[in-house]
N, CA, C and O atoms as a DFTB+ gen file, in Angstrom:
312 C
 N C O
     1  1    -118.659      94.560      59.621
     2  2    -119.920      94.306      58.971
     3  2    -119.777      93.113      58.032
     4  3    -118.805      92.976      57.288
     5  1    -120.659      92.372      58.096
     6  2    -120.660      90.779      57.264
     7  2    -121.745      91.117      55.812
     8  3    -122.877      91.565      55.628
     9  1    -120.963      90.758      55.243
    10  2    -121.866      90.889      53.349
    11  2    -121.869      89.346      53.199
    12  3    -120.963      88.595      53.560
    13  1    -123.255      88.932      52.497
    14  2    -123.568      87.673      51.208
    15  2    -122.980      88.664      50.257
    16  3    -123.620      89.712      50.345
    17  1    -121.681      88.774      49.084
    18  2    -121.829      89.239      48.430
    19  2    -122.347      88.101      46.786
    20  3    -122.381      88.947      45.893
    21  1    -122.589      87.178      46.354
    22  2    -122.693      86.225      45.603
    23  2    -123.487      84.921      46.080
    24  3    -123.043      84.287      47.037
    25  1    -124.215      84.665      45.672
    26  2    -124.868      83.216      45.831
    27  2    -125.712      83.293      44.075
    28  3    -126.569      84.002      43.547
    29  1    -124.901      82.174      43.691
    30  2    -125.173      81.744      41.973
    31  2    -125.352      80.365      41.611
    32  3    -125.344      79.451      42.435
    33  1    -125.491      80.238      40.537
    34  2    -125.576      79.067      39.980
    35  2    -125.253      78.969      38.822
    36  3    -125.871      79.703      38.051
    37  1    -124.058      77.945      38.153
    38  2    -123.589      77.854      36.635
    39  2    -125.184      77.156      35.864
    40  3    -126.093      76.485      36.353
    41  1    -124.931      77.736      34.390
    42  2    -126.186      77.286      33.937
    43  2    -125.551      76.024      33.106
    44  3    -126.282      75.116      32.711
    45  1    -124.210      76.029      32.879
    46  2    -123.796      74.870      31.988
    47  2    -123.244      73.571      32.735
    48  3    -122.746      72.609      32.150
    49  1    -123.405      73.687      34.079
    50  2    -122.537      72.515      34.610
    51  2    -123.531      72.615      36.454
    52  3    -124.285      73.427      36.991
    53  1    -122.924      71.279      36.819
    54  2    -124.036      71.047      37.955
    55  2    -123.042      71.843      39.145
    56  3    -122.458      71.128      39.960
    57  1    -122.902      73.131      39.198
    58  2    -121.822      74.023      39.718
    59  2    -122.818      74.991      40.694
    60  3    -123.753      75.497      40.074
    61  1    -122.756      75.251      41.858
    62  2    -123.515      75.736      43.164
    63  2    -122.368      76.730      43.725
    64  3    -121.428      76.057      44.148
    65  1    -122.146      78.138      43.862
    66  2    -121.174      78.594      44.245
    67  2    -121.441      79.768      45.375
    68  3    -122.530      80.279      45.114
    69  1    -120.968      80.249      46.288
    70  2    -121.735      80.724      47.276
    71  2    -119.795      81.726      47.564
    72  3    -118.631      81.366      47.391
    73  1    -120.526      83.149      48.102
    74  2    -118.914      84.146      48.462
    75  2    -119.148      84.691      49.497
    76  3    -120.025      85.529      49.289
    77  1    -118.852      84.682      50.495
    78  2    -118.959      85.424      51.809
    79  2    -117.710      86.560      51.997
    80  3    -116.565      86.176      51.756
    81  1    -117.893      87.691      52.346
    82  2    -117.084      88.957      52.326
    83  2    -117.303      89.373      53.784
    84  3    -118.433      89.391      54.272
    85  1    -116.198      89.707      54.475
    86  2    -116.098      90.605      55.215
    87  2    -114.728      91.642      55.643
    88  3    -114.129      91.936      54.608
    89  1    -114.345      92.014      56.379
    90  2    -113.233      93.270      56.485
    91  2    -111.994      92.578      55.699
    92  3    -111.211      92.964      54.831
    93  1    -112.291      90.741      56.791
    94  2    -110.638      90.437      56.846
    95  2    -110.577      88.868      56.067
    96  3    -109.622      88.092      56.029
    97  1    -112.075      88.698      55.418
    98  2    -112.091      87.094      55.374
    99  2    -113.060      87.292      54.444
   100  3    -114.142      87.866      54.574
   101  1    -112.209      86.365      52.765
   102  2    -113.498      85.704      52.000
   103  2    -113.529      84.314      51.988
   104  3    -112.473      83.686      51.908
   105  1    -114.482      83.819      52.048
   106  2    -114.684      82.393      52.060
   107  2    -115.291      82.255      50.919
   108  3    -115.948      83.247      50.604
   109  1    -115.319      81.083      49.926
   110  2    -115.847      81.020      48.451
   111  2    -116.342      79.143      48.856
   112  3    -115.673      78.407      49.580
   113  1    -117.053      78.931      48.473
   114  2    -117.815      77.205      48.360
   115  2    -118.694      77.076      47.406
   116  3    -119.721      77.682      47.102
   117  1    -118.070      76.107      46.946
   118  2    -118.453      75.539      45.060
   119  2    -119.042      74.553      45.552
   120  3    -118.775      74.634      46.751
   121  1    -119.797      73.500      45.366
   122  2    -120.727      72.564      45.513
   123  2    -120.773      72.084      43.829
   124  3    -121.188      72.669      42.828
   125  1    -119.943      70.313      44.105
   126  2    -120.191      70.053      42.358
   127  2    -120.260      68.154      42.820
   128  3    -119.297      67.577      43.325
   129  1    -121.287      67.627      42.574
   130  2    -121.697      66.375      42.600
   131  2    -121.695      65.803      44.431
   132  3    -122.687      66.063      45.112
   133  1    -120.775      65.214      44.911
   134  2    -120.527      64.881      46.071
   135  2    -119.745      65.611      46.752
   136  3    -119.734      65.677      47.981
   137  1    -118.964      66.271      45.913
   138  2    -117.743      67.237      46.615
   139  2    -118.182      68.909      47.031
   140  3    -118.828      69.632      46.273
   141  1    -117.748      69.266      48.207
   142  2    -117.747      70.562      48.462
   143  2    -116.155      71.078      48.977
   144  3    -115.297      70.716      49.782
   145  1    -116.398      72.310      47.818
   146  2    -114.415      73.131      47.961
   147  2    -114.956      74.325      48.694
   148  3    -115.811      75.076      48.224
   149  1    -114.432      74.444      49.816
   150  2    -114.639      75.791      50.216
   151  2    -112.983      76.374      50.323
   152  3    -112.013      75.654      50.556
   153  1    -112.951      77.757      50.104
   154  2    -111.311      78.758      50.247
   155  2    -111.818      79.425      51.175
   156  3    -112.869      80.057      51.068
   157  1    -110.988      79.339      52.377
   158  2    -111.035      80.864      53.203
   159  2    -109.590      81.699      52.485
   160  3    -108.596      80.978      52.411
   161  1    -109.512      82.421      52.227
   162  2    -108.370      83.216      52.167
   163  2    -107.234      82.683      51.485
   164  3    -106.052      82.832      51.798
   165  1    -107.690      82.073      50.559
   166  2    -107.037      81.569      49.752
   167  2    -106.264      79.522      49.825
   168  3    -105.466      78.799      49.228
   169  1    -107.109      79.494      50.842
   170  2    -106.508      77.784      51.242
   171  2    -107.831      76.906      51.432
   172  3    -108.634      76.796      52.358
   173  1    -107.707      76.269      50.034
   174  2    -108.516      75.085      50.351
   175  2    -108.948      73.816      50.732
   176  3    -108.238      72.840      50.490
   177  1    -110.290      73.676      51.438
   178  2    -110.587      72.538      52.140
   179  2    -111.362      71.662      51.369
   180  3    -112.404      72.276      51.143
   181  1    -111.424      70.346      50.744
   182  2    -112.609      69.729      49.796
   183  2    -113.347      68.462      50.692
   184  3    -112.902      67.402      51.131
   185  1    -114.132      68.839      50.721
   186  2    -115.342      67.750      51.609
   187  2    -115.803      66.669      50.489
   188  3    -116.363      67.254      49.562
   189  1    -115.728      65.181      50.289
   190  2    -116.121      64.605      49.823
   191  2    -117.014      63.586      50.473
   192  3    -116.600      62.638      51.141
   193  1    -118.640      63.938      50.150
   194  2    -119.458      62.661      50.868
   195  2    -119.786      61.706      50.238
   196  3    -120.461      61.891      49.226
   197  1    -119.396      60.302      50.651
   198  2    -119.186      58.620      50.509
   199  2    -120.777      58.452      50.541
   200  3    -121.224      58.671      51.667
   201  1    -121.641      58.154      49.686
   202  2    -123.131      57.492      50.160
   203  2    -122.989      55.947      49.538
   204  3    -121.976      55.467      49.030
   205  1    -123.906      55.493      49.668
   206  2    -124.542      54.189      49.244
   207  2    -125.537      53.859      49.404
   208  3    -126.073      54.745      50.070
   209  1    -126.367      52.926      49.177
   210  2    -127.763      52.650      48.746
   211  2    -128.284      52.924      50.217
   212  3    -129.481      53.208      50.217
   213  1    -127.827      52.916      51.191
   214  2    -128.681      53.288      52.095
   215  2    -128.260      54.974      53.223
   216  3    -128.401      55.287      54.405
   217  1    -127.686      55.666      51.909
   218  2    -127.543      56.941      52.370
   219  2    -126.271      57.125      52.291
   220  3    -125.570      56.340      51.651
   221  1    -125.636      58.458      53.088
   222  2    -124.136      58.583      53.102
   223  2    -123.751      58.032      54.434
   224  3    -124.569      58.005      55.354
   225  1    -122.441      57.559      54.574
   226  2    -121.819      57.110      55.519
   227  2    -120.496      57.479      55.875
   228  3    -119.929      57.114      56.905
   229  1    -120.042      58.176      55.040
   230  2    -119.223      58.801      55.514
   231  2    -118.721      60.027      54.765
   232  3    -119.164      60.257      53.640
   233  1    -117.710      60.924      55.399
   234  2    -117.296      62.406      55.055
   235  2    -115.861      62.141      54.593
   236  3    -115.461      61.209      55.291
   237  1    -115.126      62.431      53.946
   238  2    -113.814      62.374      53.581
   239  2    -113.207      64.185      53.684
   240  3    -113.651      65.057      52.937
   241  1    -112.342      64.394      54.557
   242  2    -111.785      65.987      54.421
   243  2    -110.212      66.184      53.634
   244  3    -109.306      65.860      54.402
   245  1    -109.924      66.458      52.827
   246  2    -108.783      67.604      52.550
   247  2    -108.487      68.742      52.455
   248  3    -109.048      69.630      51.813
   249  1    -107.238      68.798      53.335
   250  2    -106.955      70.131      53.697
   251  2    -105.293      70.628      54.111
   252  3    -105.039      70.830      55.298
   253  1    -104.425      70.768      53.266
   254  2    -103.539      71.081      53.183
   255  2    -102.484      69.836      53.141
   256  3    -101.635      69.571      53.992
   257  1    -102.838      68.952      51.593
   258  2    -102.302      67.135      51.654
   259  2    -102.505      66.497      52.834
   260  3    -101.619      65.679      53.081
   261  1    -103.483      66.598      53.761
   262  2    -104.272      65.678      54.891
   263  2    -105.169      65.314      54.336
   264  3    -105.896      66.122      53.757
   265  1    -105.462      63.769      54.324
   266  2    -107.055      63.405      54.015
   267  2    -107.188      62.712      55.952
   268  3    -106.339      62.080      56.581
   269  1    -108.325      63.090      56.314
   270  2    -109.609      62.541      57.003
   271  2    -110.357      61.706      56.521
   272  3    -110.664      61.478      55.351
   273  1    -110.755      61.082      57.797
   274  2    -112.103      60.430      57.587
   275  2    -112.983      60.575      58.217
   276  3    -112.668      60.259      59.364
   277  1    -114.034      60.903      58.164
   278  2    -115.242      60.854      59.712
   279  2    -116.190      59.972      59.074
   280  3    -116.470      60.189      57.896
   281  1    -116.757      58.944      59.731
   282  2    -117.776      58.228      59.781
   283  2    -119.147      58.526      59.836
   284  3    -119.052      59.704      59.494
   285  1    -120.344      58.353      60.007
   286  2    -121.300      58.935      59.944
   287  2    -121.926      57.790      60.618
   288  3    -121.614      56.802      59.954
   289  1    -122.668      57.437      61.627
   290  2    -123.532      56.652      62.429
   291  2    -125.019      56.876      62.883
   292  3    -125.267      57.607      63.842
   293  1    -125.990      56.238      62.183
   294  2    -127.224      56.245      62.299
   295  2    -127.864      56.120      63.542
   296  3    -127.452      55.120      64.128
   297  1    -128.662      56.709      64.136
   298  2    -129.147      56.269      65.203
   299  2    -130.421      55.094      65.310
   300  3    -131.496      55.691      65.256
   301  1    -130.542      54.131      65.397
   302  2    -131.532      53.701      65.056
   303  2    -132.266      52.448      66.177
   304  3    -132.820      51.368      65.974
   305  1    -131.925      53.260      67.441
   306  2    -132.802      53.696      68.517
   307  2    -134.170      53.871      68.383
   308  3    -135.105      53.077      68.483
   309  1    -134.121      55.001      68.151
   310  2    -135.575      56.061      68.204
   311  2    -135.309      57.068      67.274
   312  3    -136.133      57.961      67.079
């Protein structure tokens, strides 16, 4: 069975925090400016999104002293 047990918000800081519970797995994700930390089970991953004046362009990942990069590409097609 899957629980939301927490979805909050700090009142003193720009802090977004969200807890997912189930038998065998908590996952926790803080949301603070550009960065998102999520823990599964105690190991964390931090998402940092790159914007600039004409949006974000790219994703930056860490996750166990690995940084990533993923790019982000507009379609501008249609």
């Amino acid at each position: 069975m899957q629980s939301l047990t927490n979805i909050s918000s700090a009142t003193r800081s720009v802090t977004t925090w969200q807890t997912f519970t189930d038998e065998n797995t908590t996952i926790t994700k803080r949301w603070a400016g550009a960065g998102e930390y999520i823990t599964t089970n105690g190991t964390e991953r931090v998402l940092t999104y790159l914007s600039g004046p004409q949006g974000v362009f790219a994703l930056v990942e860490k996750q166990q002293g690995i940084n990533k990069i993923f790019y982000i590409h507009k379609d501008h097609l249609g």
